[in-house]
Backbone atoms as SQL, in Angstrom:
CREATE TABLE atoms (id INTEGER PRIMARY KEY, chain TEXT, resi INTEGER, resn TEXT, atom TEXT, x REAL, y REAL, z REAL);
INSERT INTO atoms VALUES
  (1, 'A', 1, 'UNK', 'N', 0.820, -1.186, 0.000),
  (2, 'A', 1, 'UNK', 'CA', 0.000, 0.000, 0.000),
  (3, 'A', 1, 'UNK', 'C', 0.871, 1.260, 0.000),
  (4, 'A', 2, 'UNK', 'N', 2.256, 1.161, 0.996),
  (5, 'A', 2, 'UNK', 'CA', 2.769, 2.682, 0.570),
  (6, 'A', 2, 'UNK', 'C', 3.819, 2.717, -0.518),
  (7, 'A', 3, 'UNK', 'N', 3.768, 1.590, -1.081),
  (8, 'A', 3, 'UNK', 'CA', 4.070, 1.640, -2.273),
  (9, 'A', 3, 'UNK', 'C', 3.687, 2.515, -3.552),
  (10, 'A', 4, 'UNK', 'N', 2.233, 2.039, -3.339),
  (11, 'A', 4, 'UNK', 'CA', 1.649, 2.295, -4.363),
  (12, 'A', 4, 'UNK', 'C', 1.267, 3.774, -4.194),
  (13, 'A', 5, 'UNK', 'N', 1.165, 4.292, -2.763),
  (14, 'A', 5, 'UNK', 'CA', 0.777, 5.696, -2.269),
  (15, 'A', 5, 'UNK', 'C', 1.964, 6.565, -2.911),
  (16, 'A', 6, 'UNK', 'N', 3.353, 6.087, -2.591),
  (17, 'A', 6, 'UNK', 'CA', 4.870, 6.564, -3.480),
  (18, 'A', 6, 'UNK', 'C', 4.549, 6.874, -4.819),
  (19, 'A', 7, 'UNK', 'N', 4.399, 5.752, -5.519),
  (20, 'A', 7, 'UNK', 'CA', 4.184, 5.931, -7.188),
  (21, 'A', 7, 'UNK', 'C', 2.926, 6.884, -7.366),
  (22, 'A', 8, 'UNK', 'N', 1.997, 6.840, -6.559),
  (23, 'A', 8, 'UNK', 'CA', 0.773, 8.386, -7.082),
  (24, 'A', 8, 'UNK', 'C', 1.777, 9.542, -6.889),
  (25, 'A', 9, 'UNK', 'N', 2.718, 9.620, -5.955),
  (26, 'A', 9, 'UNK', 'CA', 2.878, 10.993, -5.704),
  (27, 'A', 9, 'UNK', 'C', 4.280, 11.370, -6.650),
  (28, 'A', 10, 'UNK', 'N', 4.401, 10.496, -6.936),
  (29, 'A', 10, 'UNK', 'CA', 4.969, 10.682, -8.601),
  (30, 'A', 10, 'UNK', 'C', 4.336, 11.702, -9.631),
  (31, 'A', 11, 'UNK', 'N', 3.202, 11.591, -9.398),
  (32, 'A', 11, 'UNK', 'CA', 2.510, 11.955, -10.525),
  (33, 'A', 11, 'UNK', 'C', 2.382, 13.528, -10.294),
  (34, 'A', 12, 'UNK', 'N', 2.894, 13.732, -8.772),
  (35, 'A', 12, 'UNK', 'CA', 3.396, 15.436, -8.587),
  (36, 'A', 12, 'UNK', 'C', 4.229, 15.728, -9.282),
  (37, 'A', 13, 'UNK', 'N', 5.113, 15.140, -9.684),
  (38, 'A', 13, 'UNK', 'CA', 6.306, 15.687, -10.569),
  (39, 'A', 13, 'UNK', 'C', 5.753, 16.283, -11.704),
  (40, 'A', 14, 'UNK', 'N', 4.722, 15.533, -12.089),
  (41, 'A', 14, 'UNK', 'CA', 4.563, 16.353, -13.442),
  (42, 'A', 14, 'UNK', 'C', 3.971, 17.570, -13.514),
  (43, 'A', 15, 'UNK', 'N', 3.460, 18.279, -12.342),
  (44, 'A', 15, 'UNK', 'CA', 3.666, 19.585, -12.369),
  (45, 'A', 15, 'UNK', 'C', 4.391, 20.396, -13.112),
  (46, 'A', 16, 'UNK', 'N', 5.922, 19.844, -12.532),
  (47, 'A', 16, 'UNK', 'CA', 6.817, 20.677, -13.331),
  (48, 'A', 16, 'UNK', 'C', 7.167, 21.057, -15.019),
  (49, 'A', 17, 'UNK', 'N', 6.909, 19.636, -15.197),
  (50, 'A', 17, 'UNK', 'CA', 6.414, 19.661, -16.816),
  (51, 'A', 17, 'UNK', 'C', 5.473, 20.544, -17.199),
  (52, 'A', 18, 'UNK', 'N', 4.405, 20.726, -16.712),
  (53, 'A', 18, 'UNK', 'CA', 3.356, 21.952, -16.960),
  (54, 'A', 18, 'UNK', 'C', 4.346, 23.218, -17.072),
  (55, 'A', 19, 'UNK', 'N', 5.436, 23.637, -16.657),
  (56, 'A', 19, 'UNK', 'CA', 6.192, 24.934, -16.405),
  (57, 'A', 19, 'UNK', 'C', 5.868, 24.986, -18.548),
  (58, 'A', 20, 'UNK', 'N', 5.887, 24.277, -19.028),
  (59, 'A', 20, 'UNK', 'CA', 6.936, 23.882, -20.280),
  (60, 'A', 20, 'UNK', 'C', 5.638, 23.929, -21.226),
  (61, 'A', 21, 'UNK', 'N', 4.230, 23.557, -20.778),
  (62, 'A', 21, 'UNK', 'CA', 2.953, 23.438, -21.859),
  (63, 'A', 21, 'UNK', 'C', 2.342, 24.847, -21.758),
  (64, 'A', 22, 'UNK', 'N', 2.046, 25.254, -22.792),
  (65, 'A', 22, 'UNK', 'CA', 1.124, 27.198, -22.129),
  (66, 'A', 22, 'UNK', 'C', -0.014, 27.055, -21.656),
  (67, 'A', 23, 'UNK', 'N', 0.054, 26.978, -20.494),
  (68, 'A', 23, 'UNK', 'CA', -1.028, 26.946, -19.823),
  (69, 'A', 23, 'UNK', 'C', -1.886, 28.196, -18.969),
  (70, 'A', 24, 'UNK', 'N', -0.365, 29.325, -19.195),
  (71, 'A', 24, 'UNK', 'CA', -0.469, 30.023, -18.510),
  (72, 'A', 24, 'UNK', 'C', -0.391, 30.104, -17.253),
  (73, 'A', 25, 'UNK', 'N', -1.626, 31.139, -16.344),
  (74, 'A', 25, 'UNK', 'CA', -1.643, 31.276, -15.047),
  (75, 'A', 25, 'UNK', 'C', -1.230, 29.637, -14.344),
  (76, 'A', 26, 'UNK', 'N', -2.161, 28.365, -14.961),
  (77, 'A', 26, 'UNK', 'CA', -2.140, 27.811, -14.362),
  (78, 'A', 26, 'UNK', 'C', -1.266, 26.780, -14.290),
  (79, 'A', 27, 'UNK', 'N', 0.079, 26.731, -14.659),
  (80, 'A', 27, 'UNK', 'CA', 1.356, 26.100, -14.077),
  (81, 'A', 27, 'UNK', 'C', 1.956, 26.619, -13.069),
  (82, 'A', 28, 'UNK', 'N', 1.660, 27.803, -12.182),
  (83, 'A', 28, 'UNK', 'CA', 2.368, 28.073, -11.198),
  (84, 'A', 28, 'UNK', 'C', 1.252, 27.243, -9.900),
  (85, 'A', 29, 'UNK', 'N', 0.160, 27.510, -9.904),
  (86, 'A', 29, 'UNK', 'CA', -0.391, 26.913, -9.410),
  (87, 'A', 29, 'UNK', 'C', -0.066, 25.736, -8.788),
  (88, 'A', 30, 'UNK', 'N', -0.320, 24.627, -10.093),
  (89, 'A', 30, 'UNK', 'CA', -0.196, 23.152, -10.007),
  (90, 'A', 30, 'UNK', 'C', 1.014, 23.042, -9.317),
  (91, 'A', 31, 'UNK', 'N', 2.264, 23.942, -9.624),
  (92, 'A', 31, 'UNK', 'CA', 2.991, 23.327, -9.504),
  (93, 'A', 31, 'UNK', 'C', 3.264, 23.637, -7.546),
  (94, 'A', 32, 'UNK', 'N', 2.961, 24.739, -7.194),
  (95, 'A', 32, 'UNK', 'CA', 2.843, 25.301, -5.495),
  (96, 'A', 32, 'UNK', 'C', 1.581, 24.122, -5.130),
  (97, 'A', 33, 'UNK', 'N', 0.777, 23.530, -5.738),
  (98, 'A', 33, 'UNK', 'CA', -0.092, 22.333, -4.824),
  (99, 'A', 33, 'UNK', 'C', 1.126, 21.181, -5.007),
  (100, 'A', 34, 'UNK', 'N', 1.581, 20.650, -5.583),
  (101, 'A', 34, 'UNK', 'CA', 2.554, 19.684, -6.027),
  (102, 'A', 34, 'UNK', 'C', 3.782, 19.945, -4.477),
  (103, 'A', 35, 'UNK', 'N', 4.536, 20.407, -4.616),
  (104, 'A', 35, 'UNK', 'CA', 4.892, 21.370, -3.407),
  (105, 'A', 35, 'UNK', 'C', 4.629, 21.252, -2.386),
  (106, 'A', 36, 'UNK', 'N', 3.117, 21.378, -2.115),
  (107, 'A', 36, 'UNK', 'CA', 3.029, 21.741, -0.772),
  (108, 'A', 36, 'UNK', 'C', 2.325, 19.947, -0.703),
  (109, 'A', 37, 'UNK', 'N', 1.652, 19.340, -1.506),
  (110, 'A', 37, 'UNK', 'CA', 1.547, 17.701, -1.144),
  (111, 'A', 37, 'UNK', 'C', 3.073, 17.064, -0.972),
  (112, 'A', 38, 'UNK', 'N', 3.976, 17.634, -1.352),
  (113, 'A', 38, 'UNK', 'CA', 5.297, 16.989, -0.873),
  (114, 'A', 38, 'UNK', 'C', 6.037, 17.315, 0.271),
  (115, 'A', 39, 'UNK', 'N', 5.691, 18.293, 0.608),
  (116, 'A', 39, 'UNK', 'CA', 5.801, 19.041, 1.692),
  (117, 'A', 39, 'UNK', 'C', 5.269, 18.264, 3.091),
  (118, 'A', 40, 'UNK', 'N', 4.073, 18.303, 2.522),
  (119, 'A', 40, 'UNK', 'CA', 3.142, 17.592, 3.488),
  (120, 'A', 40, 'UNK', 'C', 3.682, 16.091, 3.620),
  (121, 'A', 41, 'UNK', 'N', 4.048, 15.449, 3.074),
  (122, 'A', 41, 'UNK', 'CA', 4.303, 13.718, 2.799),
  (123, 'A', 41, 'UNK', 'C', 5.646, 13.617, 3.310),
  (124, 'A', 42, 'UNK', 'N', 6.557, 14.936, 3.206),
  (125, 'A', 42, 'UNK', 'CA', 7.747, 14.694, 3.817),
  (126, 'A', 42, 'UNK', 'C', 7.808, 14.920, 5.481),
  (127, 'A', 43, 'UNK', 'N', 7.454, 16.444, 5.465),
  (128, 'A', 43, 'UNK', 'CA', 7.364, 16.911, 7.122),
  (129, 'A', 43, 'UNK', 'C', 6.332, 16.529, 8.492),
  (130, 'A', 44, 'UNK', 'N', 5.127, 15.903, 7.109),
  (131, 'A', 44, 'UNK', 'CA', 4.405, 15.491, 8.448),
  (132, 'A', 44, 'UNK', 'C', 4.470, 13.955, 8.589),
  (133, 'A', 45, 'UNK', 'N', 4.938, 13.274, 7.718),
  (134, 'A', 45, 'UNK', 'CA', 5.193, 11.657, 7.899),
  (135, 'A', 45, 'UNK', 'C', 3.126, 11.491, 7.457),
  (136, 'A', 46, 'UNK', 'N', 3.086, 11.770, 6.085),
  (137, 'A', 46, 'UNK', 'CA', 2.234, 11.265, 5.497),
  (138, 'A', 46, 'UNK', 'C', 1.904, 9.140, 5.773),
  (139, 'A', 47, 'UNK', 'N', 2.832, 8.804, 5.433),
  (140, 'A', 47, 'UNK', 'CA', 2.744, 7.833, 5.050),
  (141, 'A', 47, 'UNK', 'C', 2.545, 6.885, 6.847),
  (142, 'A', 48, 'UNK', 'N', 2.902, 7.263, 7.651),
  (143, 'A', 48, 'UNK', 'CA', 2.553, 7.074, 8.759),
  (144, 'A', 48, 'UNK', 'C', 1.466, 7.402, 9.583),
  (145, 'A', 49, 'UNK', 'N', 0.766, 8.362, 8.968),
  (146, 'A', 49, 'UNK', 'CA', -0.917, 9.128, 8.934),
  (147, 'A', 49, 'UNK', 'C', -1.454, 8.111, 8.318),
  (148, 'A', 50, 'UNK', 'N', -0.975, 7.575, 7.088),
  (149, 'A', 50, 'UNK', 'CA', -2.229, 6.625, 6.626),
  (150, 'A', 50, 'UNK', 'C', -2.140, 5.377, 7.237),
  (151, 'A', 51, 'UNK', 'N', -1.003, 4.604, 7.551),
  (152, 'A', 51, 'UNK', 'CA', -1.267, 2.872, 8.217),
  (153, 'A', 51, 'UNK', 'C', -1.648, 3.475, 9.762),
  (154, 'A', 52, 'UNK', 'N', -1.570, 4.603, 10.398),
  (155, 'A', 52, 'UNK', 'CA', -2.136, 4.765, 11.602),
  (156, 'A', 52, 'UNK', 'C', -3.723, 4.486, 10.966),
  (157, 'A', 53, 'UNK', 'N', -4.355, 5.088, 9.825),
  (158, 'A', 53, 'UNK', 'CA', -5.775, 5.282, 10.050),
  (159, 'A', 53, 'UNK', 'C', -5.882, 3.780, 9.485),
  (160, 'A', 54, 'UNK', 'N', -5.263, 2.978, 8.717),
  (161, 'A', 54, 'UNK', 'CA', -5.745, 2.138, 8.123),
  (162, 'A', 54, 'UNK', 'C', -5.768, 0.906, 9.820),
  (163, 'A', 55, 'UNK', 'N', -5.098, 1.070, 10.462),
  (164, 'A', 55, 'UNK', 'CA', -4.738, 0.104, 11.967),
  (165, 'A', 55, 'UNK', 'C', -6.318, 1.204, 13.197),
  (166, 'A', 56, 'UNK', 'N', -6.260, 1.827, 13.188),
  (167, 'A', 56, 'UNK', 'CA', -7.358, 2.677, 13.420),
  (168, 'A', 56, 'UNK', 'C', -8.707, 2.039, 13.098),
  (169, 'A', 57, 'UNK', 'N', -8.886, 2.260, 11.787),
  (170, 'A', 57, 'UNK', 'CA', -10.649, 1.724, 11.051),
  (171, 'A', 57, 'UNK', 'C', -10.193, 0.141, 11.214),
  (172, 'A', 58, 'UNK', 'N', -9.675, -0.638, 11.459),
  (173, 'A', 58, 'UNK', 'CA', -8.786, -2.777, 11.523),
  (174, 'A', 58, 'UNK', 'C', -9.518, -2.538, 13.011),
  (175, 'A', 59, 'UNK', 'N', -9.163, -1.490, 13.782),
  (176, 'A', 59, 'UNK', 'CA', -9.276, -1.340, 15.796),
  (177, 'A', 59, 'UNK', 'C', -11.033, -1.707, 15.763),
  (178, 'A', 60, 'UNK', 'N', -11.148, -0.148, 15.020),
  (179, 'A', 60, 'UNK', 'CA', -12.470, 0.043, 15.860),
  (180, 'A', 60, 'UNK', 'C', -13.549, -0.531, 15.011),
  (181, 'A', 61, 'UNK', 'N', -13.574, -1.278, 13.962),
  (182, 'A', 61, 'UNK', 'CA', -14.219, -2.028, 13.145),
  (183, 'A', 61, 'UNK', 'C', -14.537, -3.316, 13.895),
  (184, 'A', 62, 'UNK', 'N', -13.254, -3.682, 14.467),
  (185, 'A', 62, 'UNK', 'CA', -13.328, -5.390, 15.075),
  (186, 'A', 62, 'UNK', 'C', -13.742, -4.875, 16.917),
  (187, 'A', 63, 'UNK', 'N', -13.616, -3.494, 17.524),
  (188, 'A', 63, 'UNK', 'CA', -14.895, -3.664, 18.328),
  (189, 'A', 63, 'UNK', 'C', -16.341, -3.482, 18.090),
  (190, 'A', 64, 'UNK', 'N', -16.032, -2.675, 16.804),
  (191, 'A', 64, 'UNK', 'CA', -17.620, -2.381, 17.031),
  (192, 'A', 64, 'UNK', 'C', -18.165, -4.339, 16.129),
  (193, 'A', 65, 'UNK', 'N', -18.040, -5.204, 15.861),
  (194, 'A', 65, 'UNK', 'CA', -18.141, -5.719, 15.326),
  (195, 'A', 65, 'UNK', 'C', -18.624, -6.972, 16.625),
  (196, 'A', 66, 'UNK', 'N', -17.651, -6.466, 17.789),
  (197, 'A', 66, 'UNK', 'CA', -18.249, -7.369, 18.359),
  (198, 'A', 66, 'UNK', 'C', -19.076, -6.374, 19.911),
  (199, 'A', 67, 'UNK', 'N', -18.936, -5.168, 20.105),
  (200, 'A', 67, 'UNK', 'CA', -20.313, -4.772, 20.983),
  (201, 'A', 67, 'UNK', 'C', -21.353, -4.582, 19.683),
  (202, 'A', 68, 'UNK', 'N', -21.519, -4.402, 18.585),
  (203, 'A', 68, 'UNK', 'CA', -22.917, -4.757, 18.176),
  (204, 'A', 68, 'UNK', 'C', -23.609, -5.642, 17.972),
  (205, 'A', 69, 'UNK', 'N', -22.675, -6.739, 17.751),
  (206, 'A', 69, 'UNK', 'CA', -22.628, -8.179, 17.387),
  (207, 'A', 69, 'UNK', 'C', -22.571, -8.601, 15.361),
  (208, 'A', 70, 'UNK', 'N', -22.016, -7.402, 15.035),
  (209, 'A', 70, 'UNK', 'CA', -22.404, -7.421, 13.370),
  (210, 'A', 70, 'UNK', 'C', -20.765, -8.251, 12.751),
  (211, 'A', 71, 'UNK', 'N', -21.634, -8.591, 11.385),
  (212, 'A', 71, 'UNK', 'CA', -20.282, -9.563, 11.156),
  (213, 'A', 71, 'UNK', 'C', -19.053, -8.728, 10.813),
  (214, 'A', 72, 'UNK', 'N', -17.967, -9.088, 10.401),
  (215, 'A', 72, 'UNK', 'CA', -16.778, -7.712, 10.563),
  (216, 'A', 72, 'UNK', 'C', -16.646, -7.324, 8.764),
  (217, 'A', 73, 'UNK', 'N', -17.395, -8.093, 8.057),
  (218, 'A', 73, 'UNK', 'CA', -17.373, -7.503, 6.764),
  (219, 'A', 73, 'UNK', 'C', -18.291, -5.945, 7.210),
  (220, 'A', 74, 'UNK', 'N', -19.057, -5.753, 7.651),
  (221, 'A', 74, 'UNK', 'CA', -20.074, -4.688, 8.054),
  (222, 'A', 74, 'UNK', 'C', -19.675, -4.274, 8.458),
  (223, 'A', 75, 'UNK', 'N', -18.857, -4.396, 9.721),
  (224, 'A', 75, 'UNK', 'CA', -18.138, -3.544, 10.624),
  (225, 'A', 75, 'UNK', 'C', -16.818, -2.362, 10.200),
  (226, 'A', 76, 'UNK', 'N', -16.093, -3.516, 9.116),
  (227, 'A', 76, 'UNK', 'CA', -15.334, -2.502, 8.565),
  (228, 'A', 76, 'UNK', 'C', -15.847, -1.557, 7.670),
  (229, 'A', 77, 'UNK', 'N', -16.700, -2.099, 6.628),
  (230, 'A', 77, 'UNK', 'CA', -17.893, -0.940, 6.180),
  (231, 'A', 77, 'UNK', 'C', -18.309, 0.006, 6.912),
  (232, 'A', 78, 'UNK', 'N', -18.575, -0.076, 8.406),
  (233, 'A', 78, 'UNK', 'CA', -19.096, 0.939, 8.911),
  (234, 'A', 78, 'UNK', 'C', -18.046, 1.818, 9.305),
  (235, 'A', 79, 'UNK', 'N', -16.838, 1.370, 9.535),
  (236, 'A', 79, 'UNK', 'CA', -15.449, 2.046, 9.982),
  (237, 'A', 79, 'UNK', 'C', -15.513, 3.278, 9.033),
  (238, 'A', 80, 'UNK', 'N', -15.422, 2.203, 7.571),
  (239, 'A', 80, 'UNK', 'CA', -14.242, 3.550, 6.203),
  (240, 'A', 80, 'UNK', 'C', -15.723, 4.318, 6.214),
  (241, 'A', 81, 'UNK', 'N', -16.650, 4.417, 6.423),
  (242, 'A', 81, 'UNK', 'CA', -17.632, 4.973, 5.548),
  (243, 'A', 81, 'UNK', 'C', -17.714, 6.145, 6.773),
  (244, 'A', 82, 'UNK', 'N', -18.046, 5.561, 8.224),
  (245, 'A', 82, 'UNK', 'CA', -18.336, 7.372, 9.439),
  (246, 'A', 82, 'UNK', 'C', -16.494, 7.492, 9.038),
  (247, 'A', 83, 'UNK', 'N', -15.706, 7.245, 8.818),
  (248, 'A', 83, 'UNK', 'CA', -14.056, 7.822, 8.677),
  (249, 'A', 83, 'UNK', 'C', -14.120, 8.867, 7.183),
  (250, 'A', 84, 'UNK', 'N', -14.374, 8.441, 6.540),
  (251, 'A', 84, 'UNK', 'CA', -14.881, 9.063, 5.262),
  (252, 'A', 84, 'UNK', 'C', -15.788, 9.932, 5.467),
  (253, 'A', 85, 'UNK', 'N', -16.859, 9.948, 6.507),
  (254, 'A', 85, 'UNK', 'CA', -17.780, 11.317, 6.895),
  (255, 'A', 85, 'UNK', 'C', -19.298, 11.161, 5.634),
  (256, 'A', 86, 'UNK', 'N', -19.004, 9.707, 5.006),
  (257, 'A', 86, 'UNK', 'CA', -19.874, 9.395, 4.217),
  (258, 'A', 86, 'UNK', 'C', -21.458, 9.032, 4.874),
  (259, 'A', 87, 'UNK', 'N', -21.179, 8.149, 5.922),
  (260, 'A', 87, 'UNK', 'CA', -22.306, 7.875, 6.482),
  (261, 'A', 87, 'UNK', 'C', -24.111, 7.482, 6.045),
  (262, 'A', 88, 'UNK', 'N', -23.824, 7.030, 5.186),
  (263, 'A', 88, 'UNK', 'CA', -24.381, 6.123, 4.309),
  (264, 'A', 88, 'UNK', 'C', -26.111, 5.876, 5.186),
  (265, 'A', 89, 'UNK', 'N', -26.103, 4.822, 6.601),
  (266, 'A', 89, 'UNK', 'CA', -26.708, 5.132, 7.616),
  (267, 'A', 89, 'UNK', 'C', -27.278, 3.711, 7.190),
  (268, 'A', 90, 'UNK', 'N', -26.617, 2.738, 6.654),
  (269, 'A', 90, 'UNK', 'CA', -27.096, 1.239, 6.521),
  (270, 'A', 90, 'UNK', 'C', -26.376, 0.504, 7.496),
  (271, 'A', 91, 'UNK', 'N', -25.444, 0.716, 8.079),
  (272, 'A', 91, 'UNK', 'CA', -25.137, -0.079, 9.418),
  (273, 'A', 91, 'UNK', 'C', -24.742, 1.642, 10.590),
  (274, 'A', 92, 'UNK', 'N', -25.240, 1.174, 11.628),
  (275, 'A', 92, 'UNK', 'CA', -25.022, 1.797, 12.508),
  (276, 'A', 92, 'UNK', 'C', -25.103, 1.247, 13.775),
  (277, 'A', 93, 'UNK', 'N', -24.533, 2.131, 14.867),
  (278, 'A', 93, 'UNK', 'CA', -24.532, 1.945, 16.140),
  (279, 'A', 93, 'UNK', 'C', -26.054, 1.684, 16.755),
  (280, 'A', 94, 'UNK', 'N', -26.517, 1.267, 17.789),
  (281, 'A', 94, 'UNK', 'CA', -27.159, 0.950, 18.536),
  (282, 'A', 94, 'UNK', 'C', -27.096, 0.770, 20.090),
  (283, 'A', 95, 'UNK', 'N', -26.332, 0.112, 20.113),
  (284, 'A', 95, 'UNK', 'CA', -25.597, -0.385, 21.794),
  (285, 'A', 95, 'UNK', 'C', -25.092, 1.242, 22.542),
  (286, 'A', 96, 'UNK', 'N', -25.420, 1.862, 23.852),
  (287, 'A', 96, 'UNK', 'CA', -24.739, 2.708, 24.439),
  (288, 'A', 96, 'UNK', 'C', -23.062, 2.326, 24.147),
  (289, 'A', 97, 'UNK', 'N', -22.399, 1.823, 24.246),
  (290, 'A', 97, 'UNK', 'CA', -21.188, 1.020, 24.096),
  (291, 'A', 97, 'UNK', 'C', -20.812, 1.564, 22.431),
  (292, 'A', 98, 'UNK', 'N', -21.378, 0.610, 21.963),
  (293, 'A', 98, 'UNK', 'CA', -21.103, 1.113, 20.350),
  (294, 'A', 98, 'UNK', 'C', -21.429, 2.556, 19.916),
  (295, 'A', 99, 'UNK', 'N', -22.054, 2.910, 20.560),
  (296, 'A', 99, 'UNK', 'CA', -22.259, 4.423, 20.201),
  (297, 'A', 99, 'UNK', 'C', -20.897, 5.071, 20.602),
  (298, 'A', 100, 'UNK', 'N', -20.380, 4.735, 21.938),
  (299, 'A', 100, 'UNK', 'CA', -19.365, 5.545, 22.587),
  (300, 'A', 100, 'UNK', 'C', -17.783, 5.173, 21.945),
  (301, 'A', 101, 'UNK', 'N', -17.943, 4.055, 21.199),
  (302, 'A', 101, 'UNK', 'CA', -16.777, 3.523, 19.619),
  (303, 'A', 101, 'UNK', 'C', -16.726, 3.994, 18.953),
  (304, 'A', 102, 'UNK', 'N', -18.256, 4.767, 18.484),
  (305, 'A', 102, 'UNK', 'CA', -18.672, 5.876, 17.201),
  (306, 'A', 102, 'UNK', 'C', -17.709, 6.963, 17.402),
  (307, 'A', 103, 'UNK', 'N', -18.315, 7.498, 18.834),
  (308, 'A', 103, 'UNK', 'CA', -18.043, 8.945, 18.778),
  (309, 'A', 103, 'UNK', 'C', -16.153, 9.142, 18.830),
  (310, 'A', 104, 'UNK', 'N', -15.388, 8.013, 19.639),
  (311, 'A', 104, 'UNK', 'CA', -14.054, 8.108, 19.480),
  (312, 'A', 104, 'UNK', 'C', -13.960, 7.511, 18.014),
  (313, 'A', 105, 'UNK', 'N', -14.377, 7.029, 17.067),
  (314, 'A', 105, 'UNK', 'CA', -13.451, 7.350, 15.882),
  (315, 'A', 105, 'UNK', 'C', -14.203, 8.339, 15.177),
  (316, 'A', 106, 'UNK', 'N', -14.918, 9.151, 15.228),
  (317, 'A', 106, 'UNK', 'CA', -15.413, 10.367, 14.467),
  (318, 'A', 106, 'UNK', 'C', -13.913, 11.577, 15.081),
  (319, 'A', 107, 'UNK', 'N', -13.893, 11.367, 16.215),
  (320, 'A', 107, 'UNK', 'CA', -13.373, 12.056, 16.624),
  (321, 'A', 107, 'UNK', 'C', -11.525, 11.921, 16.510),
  (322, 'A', 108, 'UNK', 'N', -11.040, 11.066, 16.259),
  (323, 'A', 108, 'UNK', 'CA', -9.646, 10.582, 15.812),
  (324, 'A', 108, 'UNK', 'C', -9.793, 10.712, 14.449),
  (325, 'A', 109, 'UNK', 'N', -10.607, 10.347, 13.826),
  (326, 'A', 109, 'UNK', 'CA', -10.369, 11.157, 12.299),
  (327, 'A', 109, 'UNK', 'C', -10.486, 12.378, 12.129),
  (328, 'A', 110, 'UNK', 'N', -11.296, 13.375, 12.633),
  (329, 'A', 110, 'UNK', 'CA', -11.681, 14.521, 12.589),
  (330, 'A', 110, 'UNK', 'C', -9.806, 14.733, 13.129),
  (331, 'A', 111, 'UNK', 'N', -9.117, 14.384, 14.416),
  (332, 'A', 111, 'UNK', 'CA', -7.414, 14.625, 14.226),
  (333, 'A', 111, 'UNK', 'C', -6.729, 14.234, 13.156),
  (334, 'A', 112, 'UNK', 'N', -7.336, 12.864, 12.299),
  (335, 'A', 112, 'UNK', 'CA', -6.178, 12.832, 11.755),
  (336, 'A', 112, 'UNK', 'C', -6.482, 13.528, 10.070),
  (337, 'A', 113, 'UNK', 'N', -7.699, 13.958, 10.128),
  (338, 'A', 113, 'UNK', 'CA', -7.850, 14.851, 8.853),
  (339, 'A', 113, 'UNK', 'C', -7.122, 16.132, 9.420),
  (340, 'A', 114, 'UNK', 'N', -7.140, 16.800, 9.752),
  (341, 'A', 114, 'UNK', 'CA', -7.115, 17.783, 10.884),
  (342, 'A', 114, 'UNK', 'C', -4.872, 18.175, 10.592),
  (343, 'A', 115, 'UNK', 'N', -4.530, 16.613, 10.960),
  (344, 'A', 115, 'UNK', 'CA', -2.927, 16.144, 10.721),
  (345, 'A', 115, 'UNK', 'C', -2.799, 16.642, 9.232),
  (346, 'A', 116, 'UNK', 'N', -3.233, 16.134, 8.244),
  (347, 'A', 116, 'UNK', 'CA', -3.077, 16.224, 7.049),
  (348, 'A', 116, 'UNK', 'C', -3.422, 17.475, 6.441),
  (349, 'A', 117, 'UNK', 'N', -4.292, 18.069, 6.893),
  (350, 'A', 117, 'UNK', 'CA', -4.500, 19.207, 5.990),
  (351, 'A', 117, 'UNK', 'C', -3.427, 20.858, 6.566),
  (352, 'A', 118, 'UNK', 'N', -3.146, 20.027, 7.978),
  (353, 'A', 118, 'UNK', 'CA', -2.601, 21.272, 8.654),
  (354, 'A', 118, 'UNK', 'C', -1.037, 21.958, 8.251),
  (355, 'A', 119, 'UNK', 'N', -1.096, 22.938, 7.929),
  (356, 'A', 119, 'UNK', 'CA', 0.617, 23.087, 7.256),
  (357, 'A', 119, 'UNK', 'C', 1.305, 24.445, 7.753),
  (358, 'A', 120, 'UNK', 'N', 2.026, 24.151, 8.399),
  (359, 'A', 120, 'UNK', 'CA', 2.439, 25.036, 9.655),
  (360, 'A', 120, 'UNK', 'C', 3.635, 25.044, 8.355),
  (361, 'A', 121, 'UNK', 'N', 3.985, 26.558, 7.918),
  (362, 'A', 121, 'UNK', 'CA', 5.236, 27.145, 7.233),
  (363, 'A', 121, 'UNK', 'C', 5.071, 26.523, 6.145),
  (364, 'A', 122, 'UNK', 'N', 3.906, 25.750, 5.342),
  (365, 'A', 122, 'UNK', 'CA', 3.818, 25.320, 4.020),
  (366, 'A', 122, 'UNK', 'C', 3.639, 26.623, 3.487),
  (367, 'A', 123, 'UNK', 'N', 4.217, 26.332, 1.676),
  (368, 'A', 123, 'UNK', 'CA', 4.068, 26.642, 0.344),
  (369, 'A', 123, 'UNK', 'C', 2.274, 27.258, 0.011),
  (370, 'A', 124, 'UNK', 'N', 2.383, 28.482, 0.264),
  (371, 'A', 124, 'UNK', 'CA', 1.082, 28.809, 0.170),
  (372, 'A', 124, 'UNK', 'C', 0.353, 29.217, 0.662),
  (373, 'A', 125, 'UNK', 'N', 0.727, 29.034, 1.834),
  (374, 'A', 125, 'UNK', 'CA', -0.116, 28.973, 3.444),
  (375, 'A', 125, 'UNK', 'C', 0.197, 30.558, 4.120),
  (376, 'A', 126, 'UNK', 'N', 0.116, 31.392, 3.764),
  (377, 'A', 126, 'UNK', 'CA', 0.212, 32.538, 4.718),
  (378, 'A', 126, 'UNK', 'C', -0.935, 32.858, 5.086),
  (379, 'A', 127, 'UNK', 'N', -0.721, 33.053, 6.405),
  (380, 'A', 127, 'UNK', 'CA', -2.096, 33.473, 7.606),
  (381, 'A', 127, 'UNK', 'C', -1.585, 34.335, 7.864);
């Protein structure tokens, strides 16, 4: 998997190639998002943000799987989908218990989106 996460962010490079097609305004652009996703993947340990969330939604999938009693194909469904903020609303909590599983991973993703988007001295970023 961070394999394959490596080879997408390959595909930042070609930003720079845009310097070279007339695109105008918009090669400086691409190329300051390019930048600041590398930025991000280097300084904040991207790649350690994602097997945290992927060991994260594996956690709280296989409790909620067993305080609801649902099978863990469902359970992990219900993980990526409230992590994703998709919430679909075909499996859900019930149990006081499982509810209180809900609200800590709404709330650890809401940090670890929170991790990722945050860019303290990034490319772009003046506040």
């Amino acid at each position: 998997m961070l394999l394959e996460t490596t080879r997408l962010l390959r595909l930042v490079r070609l930003s720079s190639v845009l310097r070279i097609l007339p695109l105008g305004p918009l090669a400086p652009v691409v190329t300051r998002g390019g930048a600041a996703a590398r930025a991000i993947f280097k300084k904040r340990g991207l790649r350690y943000i994602i097997v945290l969330t992927v060991f994260v939604a594996m956690g709280v999938g296989g409790a909620f799987s067993m305080l609801e009693d649902a099978p863990i194909a469902d359970s992990m469904w219900w993980a990526i989908v409230t992590m994703t903020t998709v919430g679909y609303g075909d499996v859900f909590p019930v149990t006081p218990l499982g509810r209180s599983v809900a609200t800590i991973l709404m709330l650890l993703d809401i940090g670890l989106l929170a991790v990722i988007t945050w860019a303290e001295d990034g490319p772009g970023y003046d506040v």
